[in-house]
DSSP file (Angstrom, degrees, kcal/mol; ACC not computed):
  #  RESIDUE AA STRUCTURE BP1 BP2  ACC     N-H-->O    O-->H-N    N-H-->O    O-->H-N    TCO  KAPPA ALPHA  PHI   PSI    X-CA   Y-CA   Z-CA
    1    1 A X              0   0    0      0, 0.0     2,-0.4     0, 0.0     0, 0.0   0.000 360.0 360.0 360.0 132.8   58.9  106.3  128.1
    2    2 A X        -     0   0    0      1,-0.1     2,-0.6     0, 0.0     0, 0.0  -0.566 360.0-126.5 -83.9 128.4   58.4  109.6  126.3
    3    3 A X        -     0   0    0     -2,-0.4    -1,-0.1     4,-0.1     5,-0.1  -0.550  27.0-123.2 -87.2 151.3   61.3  111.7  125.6
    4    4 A X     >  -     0   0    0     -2,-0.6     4,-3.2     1,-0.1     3,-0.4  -0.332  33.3 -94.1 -79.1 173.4   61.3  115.6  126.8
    5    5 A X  H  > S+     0   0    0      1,-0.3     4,-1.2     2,-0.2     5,-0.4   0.924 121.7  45.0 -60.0 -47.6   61.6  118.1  125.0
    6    6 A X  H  > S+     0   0    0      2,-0.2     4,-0.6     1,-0.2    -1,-0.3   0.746 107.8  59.1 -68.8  -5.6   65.2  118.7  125.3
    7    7 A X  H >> S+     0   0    0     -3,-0.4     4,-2.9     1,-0.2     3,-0.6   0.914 108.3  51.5 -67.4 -55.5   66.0  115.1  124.9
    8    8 A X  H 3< S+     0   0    0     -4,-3.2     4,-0.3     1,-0.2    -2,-0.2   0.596 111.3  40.2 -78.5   1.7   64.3  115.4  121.6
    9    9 A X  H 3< S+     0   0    0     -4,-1.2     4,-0.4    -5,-0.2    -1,-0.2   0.525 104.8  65.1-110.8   7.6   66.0  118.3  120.2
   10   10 A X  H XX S+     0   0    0     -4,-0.6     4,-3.3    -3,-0.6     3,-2.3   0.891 109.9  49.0 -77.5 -52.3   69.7  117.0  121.7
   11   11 A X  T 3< S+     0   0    0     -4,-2.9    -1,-0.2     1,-0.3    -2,-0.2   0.323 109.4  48.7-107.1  39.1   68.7  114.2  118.9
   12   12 A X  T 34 S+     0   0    0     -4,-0.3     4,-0.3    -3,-0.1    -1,-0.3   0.027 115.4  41.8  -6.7 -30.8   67.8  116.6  116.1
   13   13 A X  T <> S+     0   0    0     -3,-2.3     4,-1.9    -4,-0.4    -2,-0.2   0.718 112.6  50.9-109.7 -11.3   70.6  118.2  116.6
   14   14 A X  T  < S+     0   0    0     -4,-3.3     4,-0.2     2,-0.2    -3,-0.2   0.839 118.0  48.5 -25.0 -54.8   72.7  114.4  117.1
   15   15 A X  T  > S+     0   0    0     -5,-0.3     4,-2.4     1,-0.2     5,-0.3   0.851 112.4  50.7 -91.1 -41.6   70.7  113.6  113.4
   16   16 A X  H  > S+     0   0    0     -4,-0.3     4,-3.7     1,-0.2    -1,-0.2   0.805 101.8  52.2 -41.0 -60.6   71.9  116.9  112.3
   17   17 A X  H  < S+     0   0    0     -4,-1.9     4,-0.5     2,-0.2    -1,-0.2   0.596 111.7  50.8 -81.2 -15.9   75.6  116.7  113.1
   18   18 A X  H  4 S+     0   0    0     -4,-0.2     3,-0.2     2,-0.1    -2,-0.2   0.798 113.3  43.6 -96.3 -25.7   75.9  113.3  111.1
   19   19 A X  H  < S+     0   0    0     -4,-2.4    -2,-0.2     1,-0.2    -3,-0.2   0.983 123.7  32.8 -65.7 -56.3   74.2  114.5  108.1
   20   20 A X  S  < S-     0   0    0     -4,-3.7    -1,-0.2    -5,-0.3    -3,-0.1   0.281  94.7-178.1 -87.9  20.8   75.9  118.1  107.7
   21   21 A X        +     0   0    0     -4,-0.5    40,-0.1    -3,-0.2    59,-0.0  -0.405  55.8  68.2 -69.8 136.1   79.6  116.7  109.3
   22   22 A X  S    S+     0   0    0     38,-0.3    59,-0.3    40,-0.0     2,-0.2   0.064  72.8 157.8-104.0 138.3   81.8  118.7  109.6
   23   23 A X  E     -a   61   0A   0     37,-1.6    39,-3.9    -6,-0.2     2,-0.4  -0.706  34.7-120.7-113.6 171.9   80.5  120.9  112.2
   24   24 A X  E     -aB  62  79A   0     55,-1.1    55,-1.2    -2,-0.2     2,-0.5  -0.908   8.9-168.9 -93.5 109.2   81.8  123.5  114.9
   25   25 A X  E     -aB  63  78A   0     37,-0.9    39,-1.9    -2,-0.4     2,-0.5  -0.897  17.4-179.7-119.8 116.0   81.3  123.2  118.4
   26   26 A X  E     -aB  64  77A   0     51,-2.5    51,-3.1    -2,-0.5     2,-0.5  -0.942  19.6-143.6-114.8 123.5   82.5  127.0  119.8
   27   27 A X  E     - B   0  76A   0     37,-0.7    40,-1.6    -2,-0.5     2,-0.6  -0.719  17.9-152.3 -72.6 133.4   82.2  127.3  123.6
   28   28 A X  E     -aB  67  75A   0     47,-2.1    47,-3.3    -2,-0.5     2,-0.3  -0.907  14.9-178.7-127.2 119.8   81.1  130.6  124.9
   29   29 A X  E     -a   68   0A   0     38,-3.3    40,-1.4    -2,-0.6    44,-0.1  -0.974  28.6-143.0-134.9 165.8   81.6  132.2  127.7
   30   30 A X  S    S+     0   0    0     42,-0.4    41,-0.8    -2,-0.3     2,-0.3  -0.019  84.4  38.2 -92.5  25.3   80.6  135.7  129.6
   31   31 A X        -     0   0    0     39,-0.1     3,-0.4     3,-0.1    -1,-0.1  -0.819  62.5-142.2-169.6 123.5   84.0  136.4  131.4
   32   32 A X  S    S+     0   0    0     -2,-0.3    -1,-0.1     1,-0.2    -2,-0.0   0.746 105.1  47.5 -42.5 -38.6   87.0  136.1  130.8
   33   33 A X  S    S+     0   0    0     -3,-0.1    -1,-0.2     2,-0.1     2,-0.1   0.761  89.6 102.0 -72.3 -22.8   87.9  135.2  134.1
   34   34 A X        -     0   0    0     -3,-0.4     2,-0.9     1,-0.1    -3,-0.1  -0.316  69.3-124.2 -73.8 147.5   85.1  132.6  134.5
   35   35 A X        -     0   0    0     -2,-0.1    -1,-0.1     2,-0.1    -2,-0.1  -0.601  24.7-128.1 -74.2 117.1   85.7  128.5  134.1
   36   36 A X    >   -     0   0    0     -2,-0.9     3,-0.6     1,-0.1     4,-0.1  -0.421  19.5-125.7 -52.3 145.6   83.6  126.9  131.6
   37   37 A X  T 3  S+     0   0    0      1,-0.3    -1,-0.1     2,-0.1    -2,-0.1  -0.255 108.1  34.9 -85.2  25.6   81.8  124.0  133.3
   38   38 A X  T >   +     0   0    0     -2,-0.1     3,-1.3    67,-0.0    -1,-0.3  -0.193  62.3 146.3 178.4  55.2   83.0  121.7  130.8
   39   39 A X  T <  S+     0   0    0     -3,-0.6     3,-0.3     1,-0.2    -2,-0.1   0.660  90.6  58.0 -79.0  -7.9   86.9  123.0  129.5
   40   40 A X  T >> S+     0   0    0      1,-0.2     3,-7.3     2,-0.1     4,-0.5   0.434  77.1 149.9 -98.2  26.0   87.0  119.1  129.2
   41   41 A X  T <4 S+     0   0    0     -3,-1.3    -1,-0.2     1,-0.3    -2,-0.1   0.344  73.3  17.9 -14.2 -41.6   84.1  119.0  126.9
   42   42 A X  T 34 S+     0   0    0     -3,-0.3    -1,-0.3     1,-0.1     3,-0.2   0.563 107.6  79.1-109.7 -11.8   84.8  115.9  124.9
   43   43 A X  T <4 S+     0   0    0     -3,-7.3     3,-0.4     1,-0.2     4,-0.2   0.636  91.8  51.6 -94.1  -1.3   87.4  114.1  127.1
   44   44 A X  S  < S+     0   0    0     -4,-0.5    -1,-0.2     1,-0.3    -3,-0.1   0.571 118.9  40.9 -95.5 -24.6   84.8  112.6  129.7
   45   45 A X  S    S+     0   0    0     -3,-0.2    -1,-0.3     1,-0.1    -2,-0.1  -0.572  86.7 115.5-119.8  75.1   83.1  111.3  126.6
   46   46 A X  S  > S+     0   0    0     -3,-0.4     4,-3.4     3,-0.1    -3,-0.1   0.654  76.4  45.5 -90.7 -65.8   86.4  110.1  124.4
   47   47 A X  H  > S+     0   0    0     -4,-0.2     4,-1.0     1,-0.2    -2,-0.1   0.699 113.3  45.8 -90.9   9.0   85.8  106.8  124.3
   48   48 A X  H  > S+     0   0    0      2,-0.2     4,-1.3     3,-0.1     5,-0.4   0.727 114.3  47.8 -90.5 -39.2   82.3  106.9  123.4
   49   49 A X  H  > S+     0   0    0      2,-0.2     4,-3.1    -7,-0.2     3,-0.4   0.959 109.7  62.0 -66.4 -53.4   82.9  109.6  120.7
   50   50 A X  H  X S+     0   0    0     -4,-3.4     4,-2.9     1,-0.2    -2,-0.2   0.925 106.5  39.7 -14.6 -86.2   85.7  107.0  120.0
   51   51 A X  H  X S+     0   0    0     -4,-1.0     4,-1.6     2,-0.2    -2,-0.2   0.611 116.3  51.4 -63.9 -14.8   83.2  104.0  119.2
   52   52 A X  H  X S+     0   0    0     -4,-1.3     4,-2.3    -3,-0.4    -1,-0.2   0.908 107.4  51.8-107.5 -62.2   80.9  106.4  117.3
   53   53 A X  H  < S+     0   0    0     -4,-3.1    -2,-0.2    -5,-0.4     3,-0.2   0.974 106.8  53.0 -31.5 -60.5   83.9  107.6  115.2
   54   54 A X  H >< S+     0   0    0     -4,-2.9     3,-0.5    -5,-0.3    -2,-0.2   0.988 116.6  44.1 -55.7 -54.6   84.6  103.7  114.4
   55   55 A X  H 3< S+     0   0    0     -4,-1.6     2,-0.2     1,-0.2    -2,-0.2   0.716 129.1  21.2 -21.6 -47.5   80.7  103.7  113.2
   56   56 A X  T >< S+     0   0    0     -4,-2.3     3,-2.0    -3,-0.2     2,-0.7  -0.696  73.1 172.8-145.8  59.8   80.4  106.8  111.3
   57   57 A X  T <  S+     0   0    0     -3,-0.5    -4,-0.1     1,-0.3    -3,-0.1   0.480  79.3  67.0 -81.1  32.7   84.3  107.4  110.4
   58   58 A X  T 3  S+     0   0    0     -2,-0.7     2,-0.4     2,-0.0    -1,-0.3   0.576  75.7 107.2-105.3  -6.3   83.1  110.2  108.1
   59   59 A X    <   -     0   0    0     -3,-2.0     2,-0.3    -7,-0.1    -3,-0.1  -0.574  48.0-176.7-102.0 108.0   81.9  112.2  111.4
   60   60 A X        -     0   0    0     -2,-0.4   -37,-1.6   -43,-0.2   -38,-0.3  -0.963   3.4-179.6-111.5 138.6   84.3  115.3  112.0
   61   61 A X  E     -a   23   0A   0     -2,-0.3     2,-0.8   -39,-0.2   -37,-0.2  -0.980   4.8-170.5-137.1  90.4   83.7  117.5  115.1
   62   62 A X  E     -a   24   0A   0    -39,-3.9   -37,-0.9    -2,-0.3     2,-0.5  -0.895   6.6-157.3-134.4 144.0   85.8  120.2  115.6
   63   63 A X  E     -a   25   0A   0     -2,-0.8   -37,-0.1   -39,-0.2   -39,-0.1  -0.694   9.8-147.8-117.2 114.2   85.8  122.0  118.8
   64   64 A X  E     -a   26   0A   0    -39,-1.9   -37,-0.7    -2,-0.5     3,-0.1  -0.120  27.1 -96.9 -74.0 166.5   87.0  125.5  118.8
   65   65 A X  E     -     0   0A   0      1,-0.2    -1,-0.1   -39,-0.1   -26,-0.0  -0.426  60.7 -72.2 -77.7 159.1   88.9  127.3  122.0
   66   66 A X  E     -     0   0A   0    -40,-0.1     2,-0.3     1,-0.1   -38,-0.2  -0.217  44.0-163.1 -15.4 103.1   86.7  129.5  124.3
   67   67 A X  E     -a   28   0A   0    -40,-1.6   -38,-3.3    -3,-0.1     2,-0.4  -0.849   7.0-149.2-102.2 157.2   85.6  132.6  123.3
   68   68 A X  E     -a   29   0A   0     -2,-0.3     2,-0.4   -40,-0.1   -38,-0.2  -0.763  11.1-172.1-107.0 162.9   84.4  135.0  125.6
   69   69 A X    >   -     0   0    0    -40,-1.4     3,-1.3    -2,-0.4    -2,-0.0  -0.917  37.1-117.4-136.9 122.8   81.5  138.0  125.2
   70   70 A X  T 3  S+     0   0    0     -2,-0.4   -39,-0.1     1,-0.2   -40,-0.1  -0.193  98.0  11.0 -67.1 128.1   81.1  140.3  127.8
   71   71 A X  T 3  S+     0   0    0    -41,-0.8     2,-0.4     1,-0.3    -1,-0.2   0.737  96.5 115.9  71.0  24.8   77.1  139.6  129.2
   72   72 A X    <   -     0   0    0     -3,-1.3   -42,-0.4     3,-0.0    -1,-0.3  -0.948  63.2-130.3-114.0 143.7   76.6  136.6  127.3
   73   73 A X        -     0   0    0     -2,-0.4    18,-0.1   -44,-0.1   -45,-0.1  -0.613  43.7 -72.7 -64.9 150.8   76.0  133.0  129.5
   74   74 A X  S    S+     0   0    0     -2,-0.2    16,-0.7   -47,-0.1    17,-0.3  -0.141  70.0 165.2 -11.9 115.0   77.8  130.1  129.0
   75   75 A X  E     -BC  28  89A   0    -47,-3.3   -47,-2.1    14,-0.2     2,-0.5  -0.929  40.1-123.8-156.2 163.3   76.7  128.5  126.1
   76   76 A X  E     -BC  27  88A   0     12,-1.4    12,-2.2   -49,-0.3     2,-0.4  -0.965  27.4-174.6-133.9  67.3   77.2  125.9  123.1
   77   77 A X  E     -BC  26  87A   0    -51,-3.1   -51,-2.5    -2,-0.5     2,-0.4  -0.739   4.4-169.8 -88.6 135.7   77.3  127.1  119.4
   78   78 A X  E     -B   25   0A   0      8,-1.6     7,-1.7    -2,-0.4     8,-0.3  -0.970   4.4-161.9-125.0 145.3   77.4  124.9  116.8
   79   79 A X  E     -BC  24  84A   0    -55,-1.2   -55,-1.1    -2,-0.4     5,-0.2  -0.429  22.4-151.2-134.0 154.4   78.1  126.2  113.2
   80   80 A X  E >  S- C   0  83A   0      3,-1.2     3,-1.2    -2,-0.2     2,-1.0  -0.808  82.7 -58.3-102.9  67.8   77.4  124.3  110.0
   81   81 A X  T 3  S-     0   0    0    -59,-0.3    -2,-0.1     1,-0.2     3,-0.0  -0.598 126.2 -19.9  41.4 -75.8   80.7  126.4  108.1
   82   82 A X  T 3  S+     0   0    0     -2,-1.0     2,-0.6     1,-0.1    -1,-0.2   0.625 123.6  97.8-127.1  13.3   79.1  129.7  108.8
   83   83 A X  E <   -C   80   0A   0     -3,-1.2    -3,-1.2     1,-0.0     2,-0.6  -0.845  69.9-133.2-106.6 110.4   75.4  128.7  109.4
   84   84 A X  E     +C   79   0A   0     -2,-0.6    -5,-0.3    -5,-0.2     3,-0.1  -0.409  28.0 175.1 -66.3 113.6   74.5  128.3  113.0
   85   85 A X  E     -     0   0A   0     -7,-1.7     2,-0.3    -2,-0.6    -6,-0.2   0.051  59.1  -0.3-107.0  26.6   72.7  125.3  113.6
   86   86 A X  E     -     0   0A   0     -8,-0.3    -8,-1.6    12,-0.1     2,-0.4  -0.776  46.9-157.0 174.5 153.6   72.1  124.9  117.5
   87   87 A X  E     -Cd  77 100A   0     12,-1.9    14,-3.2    -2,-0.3     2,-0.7  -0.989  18.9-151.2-134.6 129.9   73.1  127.1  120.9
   88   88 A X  E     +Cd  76 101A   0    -12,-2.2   -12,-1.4    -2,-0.4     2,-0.3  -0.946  63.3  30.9-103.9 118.8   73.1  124.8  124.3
   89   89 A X  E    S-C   75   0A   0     12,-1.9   -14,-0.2    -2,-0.7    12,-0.1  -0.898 108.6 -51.0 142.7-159.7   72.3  126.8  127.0
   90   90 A X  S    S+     0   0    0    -16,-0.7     2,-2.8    -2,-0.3    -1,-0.1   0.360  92.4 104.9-102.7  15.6   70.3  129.8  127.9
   91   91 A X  S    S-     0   0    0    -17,-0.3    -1,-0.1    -3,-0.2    10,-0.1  -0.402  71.8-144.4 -65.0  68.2   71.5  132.0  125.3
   92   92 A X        -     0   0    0     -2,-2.8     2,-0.3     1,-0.1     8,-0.1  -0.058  14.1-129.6 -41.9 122.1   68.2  131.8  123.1
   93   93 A X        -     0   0    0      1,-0.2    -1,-0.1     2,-0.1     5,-0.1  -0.415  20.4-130.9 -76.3 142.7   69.4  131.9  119.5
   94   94 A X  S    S+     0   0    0     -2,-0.3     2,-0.4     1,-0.1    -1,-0.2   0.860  79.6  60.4 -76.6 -32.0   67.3  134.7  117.8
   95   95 A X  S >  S-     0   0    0      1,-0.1     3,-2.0     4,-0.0    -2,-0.1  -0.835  81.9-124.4-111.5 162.6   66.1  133.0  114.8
   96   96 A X  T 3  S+     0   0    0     -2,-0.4    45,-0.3     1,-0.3    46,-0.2   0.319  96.7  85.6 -79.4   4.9   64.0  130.0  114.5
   97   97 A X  T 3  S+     0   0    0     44,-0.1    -1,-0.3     2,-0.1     2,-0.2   0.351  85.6  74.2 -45.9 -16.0   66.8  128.3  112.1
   98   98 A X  S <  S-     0   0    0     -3,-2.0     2,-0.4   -13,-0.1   -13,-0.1  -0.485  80.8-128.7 -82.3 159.3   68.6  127.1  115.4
   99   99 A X        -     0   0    0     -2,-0.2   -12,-1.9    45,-0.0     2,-0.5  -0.972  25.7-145.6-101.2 151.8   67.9  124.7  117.6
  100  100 A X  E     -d   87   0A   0     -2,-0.4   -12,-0.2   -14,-0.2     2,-0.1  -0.932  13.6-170.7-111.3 146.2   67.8  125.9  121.0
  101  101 A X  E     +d   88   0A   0    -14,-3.2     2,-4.5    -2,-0.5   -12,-1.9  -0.603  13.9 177.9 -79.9  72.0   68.9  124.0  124.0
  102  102 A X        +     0   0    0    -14,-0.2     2,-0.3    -2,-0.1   -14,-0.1  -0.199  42.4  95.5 -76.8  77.5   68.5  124.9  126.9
  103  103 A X  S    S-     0   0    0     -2,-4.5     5,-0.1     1,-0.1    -2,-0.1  -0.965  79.5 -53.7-133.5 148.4   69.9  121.9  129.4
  104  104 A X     >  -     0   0    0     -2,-0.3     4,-2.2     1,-0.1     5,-0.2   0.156  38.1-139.2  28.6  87.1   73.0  121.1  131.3
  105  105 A X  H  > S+     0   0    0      2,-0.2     4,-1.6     1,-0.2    -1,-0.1   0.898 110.9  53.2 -73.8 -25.9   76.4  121.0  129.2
  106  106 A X  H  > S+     0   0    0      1,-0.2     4,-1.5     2,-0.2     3,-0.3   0.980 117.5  33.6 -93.6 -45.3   77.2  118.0  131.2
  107  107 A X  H  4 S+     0   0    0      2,-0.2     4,-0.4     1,-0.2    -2,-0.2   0.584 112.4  62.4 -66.2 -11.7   73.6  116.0  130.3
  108  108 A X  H  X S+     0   0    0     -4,-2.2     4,-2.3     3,-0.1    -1,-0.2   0.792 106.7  45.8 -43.4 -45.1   73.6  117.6  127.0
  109  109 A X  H  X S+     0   0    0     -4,-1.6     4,-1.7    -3,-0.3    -2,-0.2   0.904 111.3  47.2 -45.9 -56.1   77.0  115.6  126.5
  110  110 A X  H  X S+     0   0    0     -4,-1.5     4,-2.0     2,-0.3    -1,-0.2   0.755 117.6  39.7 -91.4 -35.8   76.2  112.5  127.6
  111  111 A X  H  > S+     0   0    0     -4,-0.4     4,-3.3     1,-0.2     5,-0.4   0.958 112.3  56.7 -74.6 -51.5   72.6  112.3  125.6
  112  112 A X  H >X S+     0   0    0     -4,-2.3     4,-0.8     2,-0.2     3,-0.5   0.919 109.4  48.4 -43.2 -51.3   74.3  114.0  122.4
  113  113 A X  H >X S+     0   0    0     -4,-1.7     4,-2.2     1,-0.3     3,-1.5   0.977 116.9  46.8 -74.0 -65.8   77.1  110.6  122.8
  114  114 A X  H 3X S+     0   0    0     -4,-2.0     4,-1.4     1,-0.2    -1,-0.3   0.735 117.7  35.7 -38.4 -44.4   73.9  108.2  123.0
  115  115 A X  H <X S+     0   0    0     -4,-3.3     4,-0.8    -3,-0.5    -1,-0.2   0.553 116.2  52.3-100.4   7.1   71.8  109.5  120.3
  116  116 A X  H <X S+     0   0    0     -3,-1.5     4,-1.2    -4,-0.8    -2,-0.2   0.721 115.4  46.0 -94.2 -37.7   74.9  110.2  117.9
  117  117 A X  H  X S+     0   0    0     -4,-2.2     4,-3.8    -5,-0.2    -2,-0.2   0.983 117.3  45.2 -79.3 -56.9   76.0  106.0  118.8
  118  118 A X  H  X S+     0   0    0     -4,-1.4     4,-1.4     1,-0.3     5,-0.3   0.895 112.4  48.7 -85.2 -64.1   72.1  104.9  118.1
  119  119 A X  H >X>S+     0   0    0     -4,-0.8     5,-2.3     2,-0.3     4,-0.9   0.925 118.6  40.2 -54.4 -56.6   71.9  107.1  114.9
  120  120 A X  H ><5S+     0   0    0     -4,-1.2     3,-1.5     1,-0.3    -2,-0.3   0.976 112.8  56.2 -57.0 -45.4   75.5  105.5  113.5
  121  121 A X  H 3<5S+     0   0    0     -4,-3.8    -1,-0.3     1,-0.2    -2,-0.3   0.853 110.6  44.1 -65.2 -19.5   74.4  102.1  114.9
  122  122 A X  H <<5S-     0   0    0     -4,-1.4    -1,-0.2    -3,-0.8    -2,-0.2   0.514 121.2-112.8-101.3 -13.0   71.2  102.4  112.6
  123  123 A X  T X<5 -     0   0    0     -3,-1.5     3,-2.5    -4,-0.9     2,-0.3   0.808  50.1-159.3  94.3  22.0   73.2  103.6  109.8
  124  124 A X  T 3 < +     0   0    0     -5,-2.3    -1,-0.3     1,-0.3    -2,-0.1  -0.751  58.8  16.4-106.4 172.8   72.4  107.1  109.1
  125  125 A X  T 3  S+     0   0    0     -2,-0.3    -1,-0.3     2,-0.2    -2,-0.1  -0.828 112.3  69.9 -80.4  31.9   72.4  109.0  107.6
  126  126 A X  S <  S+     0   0    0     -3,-2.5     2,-0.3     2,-0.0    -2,-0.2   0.097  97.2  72.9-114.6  14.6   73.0  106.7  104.6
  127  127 A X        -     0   0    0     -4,-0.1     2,-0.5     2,-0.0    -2,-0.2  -0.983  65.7-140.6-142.3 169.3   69.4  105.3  105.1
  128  128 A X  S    S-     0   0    0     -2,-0.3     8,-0.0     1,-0.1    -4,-0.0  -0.914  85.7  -4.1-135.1 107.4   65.4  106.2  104.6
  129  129 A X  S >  S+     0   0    0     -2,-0.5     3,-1.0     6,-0.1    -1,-0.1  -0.093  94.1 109.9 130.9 -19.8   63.0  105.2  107.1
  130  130 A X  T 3  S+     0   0    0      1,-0.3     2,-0.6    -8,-0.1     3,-0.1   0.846  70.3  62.5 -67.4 -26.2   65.2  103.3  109.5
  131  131 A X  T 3> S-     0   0    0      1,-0.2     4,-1.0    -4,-0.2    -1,-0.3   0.050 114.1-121.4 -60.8  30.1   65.1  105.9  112.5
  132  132 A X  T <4  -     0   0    0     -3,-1.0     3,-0.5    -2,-0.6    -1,-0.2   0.132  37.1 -56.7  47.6-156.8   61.5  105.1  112.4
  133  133 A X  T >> S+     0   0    0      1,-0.3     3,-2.8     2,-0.2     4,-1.0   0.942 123.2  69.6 -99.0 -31.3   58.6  107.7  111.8
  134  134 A X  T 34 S+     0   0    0      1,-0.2    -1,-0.3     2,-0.2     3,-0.2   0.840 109.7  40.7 -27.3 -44.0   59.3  110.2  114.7
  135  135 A X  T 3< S+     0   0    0     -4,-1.0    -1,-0.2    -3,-0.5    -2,-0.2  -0.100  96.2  76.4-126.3  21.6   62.4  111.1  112.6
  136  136 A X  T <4 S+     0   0    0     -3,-2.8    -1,-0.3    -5,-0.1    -2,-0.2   0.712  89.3  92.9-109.1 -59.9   60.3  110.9  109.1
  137  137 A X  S  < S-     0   0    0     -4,-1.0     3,-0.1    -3,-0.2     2,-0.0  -0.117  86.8-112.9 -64.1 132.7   59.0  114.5  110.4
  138  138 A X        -     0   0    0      1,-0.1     2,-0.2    -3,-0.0    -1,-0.1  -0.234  36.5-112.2 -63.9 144.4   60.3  117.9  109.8
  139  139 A X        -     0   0    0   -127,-0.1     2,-0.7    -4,-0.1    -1,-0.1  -0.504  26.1-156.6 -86.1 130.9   61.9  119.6  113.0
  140  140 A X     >  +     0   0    0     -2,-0.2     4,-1.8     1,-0.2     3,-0.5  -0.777  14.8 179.9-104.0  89.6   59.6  122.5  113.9
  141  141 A X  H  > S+     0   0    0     -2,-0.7     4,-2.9   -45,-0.3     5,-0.3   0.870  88.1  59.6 -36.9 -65.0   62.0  125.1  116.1
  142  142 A X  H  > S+     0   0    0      2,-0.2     4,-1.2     1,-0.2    -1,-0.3   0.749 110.9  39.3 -77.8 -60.7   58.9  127.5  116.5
  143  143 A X  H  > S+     0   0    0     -3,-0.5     4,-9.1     2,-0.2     5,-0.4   0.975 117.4  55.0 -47.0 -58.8   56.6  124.1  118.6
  144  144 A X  H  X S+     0   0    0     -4,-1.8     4,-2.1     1,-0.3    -2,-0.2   0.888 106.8  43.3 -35.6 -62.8   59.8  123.3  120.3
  145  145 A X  H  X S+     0   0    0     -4,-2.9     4,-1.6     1,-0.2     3,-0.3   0.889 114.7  53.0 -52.6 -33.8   60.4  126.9  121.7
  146  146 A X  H  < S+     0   0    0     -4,-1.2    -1,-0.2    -5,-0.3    -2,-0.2   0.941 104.3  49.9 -77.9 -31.0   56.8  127.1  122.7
  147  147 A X  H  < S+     0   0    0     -4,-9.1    -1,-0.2     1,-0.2    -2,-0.2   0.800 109.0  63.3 -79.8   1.5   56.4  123.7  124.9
  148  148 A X  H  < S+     0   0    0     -4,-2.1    -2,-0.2    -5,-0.4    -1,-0.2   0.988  99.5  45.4 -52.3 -56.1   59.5  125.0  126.4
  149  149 A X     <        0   0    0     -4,-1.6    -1,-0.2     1,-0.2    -2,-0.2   0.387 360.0 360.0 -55.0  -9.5   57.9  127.9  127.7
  150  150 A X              0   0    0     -4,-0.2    -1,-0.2    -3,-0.1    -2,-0.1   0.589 360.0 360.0-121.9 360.0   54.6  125.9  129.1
């Protein structure tokens, strides 16, 4: 079974968050009044983030309160200290240094837990070659965005 595209850049950015830990996960939303589809963001995946934590106990995640921007969607940043490394959502990040994601916050979760447990069970980022050769290749942002679009 092939993975799609956003399956493959949820674990890019999965490969990502164990190499450069610790990252920032800031939710964004476009009203103040509206409910983020996911104000329980981590707690449905706790005890999997839990076993992945026992795995990897170097792995820090920390996930900042809502902020809102008037006309922006609901979206997913995550920051490497002040270097944006991903948006979930349909808020396209403007340069090709991101990864974009556009899926689901609630299948975004659930794949991020899976390829974040697979990548610790295999030991990385503390090894070379074992994620096999898919993961031997540099992440191209600039292919991604485009087989989105066909």
């Amino acid at each position: 079974m092939t993975a799609t595209t956003g399956e493959t850049a949820i674990a890019e950015l999965a490969r990502l968050i164990l190499k450069l830990s610790p990252v920032t996960i800031i939710p964004c939303s476009g009203e103040s009044h509206s409910k983020w589809e996911s104000d329980n963001y981590w707690n449905h995946d706790n005890s999997r983030m839990l076993e992945i934590n026992e795995i990897a106990p170097s792995l820090v995640i920390n996930v900042e309160t809502l902020q809102y921007s008037e006309g922006t969607p609901q979206h997913l940043t995550f920051y490497k200290d002040d270097r944006l490394i991903a948006i979930v959502g349909n808020n396209k990040p403007t340069s090709l240094e991101a990864i974009w994601i556009p899926v689901e916050t609630k299948r975004f979760s659930e794949l991020l837990c899976e390829n974040l447990l697979q990548l610790a069970e295999a030991g990385y980022p503390g090894c070379d070659g074992c994620l096999g050769p898919a993961f031997d290749k540099e992440w191209d942002e600039q292919a991604h965005r485009e087989s989105l679009l066909s």
